[in-house]
C-alpha positions as CSV (number, residue, x, y, z in Angstrom):
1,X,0.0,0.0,0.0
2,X,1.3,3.2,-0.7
3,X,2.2,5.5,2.3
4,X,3.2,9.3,3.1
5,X,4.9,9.6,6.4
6,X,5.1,13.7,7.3
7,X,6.1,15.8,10.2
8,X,3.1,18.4,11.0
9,X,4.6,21.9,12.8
10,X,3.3,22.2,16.4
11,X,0.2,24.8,16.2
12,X,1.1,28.0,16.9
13,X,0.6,28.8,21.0
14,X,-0.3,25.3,21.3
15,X,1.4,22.1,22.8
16,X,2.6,19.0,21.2
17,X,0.1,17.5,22.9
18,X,-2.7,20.0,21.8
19,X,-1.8,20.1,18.2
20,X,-1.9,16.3,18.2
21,X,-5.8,16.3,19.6
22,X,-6.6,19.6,17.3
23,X,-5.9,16.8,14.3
24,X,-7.5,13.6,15.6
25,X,-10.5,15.5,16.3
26,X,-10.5,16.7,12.6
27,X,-10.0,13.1,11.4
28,X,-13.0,12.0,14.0
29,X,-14.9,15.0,12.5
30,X,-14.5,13.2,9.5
31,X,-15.7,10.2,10.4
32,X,-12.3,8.1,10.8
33,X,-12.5,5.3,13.6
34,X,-9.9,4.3,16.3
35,X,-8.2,1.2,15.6
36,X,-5.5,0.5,18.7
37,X,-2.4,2.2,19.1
38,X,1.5,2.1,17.1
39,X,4.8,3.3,17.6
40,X,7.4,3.2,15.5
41,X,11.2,3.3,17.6
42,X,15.0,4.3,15.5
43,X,18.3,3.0,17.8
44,X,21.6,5.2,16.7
45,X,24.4,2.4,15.8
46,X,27.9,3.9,14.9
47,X,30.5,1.9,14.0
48,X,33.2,1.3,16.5
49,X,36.3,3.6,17.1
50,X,38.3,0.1,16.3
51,X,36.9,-0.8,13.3
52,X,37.2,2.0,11.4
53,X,41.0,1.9,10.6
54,X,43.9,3.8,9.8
55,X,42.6,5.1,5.9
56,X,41.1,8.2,7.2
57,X,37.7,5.8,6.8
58,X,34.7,7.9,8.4
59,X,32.1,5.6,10.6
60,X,28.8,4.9,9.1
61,X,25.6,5.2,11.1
62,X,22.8,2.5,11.1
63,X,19.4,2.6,12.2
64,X,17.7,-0.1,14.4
65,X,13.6,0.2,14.0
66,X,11.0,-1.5,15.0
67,X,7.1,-0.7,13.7
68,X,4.1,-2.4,15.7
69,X,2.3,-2.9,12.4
70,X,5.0,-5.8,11.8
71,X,5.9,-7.2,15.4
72,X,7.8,-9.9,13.8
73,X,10.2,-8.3,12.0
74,X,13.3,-5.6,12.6
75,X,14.5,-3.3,9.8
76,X,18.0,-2.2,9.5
77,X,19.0,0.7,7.7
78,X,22.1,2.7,6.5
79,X,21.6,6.5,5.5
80,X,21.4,6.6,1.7
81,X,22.0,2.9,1.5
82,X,20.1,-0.4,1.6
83,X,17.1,-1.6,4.2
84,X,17.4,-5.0,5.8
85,X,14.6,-6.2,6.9
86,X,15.2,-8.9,9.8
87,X,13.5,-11.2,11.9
88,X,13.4,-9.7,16.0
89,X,16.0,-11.5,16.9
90,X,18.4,-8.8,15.0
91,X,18.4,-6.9,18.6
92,X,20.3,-9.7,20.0
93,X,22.6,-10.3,16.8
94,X,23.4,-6.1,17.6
95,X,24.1,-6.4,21.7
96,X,27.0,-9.2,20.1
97,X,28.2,-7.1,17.5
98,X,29.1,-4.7,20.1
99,X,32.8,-4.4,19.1
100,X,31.8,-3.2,15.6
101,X,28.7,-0.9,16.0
102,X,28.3,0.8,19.5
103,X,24.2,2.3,20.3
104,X,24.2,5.7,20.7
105,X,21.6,5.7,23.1
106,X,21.0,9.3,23.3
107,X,19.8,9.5,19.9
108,X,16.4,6.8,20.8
109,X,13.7,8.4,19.3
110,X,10.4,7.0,18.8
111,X,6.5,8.0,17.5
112,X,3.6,6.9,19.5
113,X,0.2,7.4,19.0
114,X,-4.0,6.5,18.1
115,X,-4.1,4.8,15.0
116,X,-7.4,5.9,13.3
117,X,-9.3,3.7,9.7
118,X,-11.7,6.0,7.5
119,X,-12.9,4.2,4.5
120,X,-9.7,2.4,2.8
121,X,-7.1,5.0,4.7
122,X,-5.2,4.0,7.7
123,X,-4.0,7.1,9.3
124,X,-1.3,7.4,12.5
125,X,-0.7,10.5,14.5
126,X,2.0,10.4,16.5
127,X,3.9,11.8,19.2
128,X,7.7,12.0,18.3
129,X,10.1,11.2,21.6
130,X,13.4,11.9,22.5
131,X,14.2,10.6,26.3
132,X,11.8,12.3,28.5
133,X,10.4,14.8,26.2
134,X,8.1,15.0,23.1
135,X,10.1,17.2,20.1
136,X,7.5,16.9,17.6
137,X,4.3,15.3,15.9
138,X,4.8,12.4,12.7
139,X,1.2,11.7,10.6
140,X,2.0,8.2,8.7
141,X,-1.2,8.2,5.7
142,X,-1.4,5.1,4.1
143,X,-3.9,3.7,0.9
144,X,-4.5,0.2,1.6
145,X,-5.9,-0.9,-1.8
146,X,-2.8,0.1,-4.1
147,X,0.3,-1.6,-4.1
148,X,1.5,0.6,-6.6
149,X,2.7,3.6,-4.8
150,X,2.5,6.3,-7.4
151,X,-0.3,5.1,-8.5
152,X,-2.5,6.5,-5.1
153,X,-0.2,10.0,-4.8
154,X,-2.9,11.8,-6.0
155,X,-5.7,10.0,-3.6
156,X,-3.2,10.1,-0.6
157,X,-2.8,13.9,-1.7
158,X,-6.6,14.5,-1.6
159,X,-7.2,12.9,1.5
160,X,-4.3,14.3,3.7
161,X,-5.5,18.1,2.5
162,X,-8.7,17.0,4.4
163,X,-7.1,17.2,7.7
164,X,-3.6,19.1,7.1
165,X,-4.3,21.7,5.2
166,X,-1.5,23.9,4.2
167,X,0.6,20.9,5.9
168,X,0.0,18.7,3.5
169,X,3.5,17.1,2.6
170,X,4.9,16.9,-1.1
171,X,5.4,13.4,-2.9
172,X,7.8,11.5,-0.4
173,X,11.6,11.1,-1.9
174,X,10.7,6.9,-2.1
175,X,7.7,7.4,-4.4
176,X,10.5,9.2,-7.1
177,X,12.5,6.2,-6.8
178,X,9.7,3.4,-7.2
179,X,8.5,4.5,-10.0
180,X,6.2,1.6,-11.3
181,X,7.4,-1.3,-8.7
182,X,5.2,-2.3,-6.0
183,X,5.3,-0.4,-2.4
184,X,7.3,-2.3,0.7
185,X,7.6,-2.0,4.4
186,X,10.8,-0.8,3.9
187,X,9.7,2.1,2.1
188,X,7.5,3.3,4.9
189,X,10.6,2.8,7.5
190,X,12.6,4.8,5.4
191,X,10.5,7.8,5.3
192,X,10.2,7.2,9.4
193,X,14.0,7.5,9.5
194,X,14.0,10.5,7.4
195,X,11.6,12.1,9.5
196,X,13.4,11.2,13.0
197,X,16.9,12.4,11.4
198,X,15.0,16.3,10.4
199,X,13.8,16.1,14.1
200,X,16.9,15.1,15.7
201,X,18.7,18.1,13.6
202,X,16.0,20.6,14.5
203,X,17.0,19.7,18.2
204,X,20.6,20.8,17.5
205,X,20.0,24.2,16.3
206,X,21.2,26.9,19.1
207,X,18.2,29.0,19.9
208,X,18.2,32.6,19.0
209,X,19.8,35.1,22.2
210,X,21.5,32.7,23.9
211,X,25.1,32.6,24.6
């Protein structure tokens, strides 16, 4: 099925927590129905000092995720490179292959949220986490009919304007790169650890007047 995952700006004068309820209650306005819960997690993996070499290599990052819409499985993925997608026993594999990638475990971040149906849309609003504090909002769209992600842009599109308004995301960087080939998990984790990465980098910009 093909699937937009976007970050929505927190409302101006408003909470996380507030903007998060202002959409929900525009998708129950709509008519959308809770279905359970989600959360999608990202674990920071560097490769190890020792590893690395003596050729002036630099260390690559890897992202450890986890989605509750496949409890089985345990995707791996390098920034502009490939997605693994594992069984959950990968978790264990990484705690062994501590001597080559070391967790950067100040970099968890993870959405949470109400996952809400309305006709063939599956929609997730979420609450994005870092440690103790929420640092922004994830909406995850997806059209459950069409395999064929371009195919549904325009539908997705449609649908998101419903709720988003002037939020509503452009075409996802995966879509571009599918072209006519059929939608994947992997493609929906990617766009997660897109969105997590923006977050995380929003976090390090110095704020304005302070020394």
């Amino acid at each position: 099925p093909g699937c937009s995952v976007a970050q929505v700006p927190v409302a101006e004068g408003k909470s996380v927590q507030q903007t998060v309820e202002i959409l929900t209650r525009k998708l129950e306005l709509l008519g959308a129905e809770k279905q359970g819960t989600f959360c999608v997690d990202c674990e920071t993996y560097h490769t190890a000092a020792s590893t690395i070499g003596s050729q002036g290599q630099t260390g690559k990052l890897m992202y450890v995720m986890h989605n509750s819409e496949y409890p089985l499985s345990c995707f791996a993925l390098f920034e502009n490179g490939p997605c693994l997608i594992a069984d959950a026993n990968f978790d264990i594999l990484m705690v062994k292959l501590k001597g080559f990638f070391q967790n950067a475990k100040a970099n968890k971040i993870e959405s949470r949220g109400t996952r809400y149906q309305y006709c063939d849309f599956l929609v997730k609003v979420g609450t994005v986490t870092m440690g103790p504090s929420a640092r922004g909002i994830s909406v995850e769209v997806e059209y459950c009919p069409c395999v064929i992600a371009n195919d549904c842009w325009n539908l997705l599109m449609e649908f998101m304007q419903s709720f988003m308004g002037n939020h509503t995301p452009g075409i996802p960087s995966v879509f571009g790169t599918k072209h006519d080939s059929i939608y994947s998990p992997a493609d929906t984790m990617v766009q997660y650890m897109e969105l997590f990465n923006k977050i995380r980098k929003q976090q390090q910009v110095p704020v304005a007047g302070i020394r």
